[in-house]
N, C-alpha and C positions, 0 to 999 in steps of 0.2 A: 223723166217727168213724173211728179207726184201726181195724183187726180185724186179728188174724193166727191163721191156725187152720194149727197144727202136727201133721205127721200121721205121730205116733208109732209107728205098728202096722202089722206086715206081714199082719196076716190075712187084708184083704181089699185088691181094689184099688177106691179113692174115687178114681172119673172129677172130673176137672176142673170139668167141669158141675154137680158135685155143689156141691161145693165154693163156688162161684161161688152157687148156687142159698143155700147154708147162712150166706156174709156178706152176700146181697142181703136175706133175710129177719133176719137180726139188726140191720142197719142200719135196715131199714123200722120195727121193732119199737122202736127206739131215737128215732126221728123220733116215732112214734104217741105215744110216750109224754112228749114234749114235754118228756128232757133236754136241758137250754137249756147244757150247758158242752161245750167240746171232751175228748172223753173217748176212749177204748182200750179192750179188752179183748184177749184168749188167750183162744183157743180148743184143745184138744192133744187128738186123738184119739186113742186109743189101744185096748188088747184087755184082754178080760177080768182078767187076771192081774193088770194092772197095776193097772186099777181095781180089782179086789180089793184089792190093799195100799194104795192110798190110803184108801181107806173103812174097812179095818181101824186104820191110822194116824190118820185126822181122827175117824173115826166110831164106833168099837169097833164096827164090823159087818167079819163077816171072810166078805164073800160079793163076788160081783160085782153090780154096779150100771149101770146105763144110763146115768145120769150124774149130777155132783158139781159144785155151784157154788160157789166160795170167794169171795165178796163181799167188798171192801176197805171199800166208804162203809157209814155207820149212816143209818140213814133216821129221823125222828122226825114223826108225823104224815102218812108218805107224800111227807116233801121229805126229800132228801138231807141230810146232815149236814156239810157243805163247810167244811174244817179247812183252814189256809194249808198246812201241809204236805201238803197231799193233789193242790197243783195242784203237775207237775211245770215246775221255775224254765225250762229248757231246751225242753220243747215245749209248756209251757201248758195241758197235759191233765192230766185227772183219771182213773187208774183204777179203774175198775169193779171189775176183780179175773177170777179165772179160773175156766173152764170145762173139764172133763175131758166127754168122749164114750167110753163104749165102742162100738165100731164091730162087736164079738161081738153083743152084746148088742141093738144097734140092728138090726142083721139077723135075730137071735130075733124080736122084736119086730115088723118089719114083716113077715115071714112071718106072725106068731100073729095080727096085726089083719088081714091081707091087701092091703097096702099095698106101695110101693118102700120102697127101701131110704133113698131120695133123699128120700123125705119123713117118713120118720121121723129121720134125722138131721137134718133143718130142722126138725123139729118139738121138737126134743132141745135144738138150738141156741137155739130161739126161748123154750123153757123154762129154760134156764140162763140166758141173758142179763135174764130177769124177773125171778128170784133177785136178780141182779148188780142191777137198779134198785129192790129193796126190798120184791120180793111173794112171797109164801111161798103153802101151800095146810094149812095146818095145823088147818084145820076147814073145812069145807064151803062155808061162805060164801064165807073166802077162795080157796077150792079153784076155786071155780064163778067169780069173778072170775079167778084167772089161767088158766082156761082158755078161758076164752071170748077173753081176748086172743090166746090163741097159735092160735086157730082165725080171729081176726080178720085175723091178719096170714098164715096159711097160704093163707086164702079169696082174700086182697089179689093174694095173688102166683100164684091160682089152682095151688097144691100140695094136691091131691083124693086122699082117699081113694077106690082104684080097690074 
């Protein structure tokens, strides 16, 4: 899997480590889930503001958001929906589609649960890229599945809530 996380926003500074930590658990996530094609994703971090007007733009929500997944494949039955034009002819991947992080907001966040900062972004990251493979949390059921994966793969890479 390619990953590139783009780190749009000056609010905070994201250590390296971090970083490193946020495509090792979306790559595991990607393994776990036994996408069998060579694929990509974008990752773009960014700050409140910004995520505000994407979410006002895609979502008609005019607030800020933690994070925004924009999914490129359609899923039917939990398989991918794998169209000729969706494999690119030049690297033979398929994208997934992108991920926005606010990095405001994810610092809200691991302050309010009592966590790093480093693991609520891998936990943001590992939530976006589930989106991007076709799970949602839109009632409970599916809720309590895709969270338990994102706890599976946080456990994996031993990322604890302190």
């Amino acid at each position: 899997m390619k990953l590139a996380i783009y780190n749009r926003q000056k609010s905070l500074k994201i250590p390296k480590e971090t970083i490193k930590l946020m495509e090792k658990a979306v790559r595991l996530c990607v393994r776990k889930e036994d996408f069998s094609y060579s694929c990509e994703a974008f990752i773009i971090l960014t700050d409140n503001a910004a995520i505000k007007e994407i979410n006002k733009q895609h979502r008609g929500i005019d607030k800020a958001t933690d994070v925004l997944s924009f999914p490129l494949l359609d899923y039917v039955d939990g398989e991918p929906e794998i169209l000729p034009g969706d494999i690119d002819p030049e690297t033979n991947r398929i994208s997934l589609g992108d991920i926005v992080i606010s990095t405001e907001k994810a610092a809200e966040q691991a302050e309010s649960y009592g966590h790093s900062l480093e693991r609520e972004l891998s936990f943001l990251a590992v939530h976006g890229i589930l989106h991007l493979l076709g799970y949602d949390h839109m009632d409970a059921e599916q809720e309590k599945i895709m969270f338990d994966k994102q706890e599976q793969v946080l456990e994996e890479l031993d990322i604890k809530r302190e």
